[in-house]
VOMIFI-152935 format. One record per residue (C-alpha): residue in one letter; y, z, x. Coordinates in steps of 0.05 Angstrom, whole numbers, padded with zeros to 5 digits, always signed. Example, Ala and Ser with C-alpha at 12.3 -4.5 7.8 and 13.67 -1.06 7.14 Angstrom:
BEGIN
A-00090+00156+00246/S-00021+00143+00273/
end
This chain:
BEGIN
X+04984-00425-00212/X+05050-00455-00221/X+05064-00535-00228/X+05094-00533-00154/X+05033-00496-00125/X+04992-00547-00162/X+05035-00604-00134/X+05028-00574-00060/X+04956-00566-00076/X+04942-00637-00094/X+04982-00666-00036/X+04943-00626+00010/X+04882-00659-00014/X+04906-00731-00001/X+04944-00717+00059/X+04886-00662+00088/X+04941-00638+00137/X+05020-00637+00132/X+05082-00609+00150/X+05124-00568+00104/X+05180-00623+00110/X+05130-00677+00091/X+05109-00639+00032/X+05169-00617+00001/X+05190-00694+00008/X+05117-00714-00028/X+05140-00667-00077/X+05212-00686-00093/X+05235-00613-00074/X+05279-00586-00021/X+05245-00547+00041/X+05260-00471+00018/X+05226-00477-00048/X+05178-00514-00011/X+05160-00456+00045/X+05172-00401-00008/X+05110-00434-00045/X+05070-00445+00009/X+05078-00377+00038/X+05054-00349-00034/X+04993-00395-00033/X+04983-00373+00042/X+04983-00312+00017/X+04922-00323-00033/X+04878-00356+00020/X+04897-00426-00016/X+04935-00453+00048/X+04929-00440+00120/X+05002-00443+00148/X+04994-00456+00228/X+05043-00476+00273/X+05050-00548+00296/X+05022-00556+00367/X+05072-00615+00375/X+05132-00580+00345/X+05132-00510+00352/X+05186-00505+00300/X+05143-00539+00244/X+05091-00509+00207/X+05023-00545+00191/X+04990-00540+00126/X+04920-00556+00098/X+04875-00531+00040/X+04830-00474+00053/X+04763-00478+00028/X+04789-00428-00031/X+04845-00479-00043/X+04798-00539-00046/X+04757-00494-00099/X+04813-00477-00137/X+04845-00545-00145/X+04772-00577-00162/X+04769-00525-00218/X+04837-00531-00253/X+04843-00610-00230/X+04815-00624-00305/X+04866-00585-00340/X+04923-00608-00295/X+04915-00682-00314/X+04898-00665-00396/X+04973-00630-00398/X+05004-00692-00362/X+04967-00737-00419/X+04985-00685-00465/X+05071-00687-00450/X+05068-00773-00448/X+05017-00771-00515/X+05080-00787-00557/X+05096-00850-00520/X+05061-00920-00527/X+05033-00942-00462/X+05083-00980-00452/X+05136-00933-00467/X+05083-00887-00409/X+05094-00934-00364/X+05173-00941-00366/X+05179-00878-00361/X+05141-00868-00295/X+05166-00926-00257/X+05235-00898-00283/X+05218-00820-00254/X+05193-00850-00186/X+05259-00891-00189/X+05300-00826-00200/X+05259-00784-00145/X+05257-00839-00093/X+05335-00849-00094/X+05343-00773-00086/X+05287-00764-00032/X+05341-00762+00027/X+05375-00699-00006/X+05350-00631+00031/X+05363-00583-00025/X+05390-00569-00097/X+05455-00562-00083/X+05468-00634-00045/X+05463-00658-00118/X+05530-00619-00127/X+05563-00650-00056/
end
């Protein structure tokens, strides 16, 4: 389990069903890396990858029941290595540094891939 499939995991959960556009965008990364993950968590019986009803172009994503399992079981150690990488900073210094990530990813969350960063 990678910190992207964890990430398109843990959206899953709070969104129940999405898009792979409205993921990668909850996720601060472009589409392909997106679908490439998805596909290899598809693959695992984690996701369920269905096309969109409404937009036969889109694809529509939710937890499986072996996803939900999955994420309940390493949900613990997922949030004791976040603590772990901020332990080094005050609370203060915790919260800066959040509020200045979300800054960085919301100002980029228009750009579709990697390389627009180079444009």
């Amino acid at each position: 389990m990678t910190p992207l499939q964890y990430s398109l995991l843990s959206a899953l959960a709070v969104r129940k069903a999405a898009d792979q556009t409205t993921l990668a965008a909850d996720i601060a990364l472009d589409r392909t890396t997106t679908t490439g993950a998805l596909k290899r968590l598809a693959a695992r019986n984690f996701v369920e990858r269905a096309v969109d009803d409404e937009d036969r172009r889109a694809r529509l994503c939710k937890l499986t029941p072996a996803g939900t399992a999955l994420l309940a079981k390493i949900e613990a150690s997922a949030r004791a290595a976040h603590r772990a990488t901020l332990d080094n900073l005050s609370e203060r210094e915790q919260a800066a540094f959040v509020e200045m990530m979300q800054r960085v990813v919301a100002a980029h969350s228009n750009r579709d891939s990697v390389t627009a960063l180079f444009d």
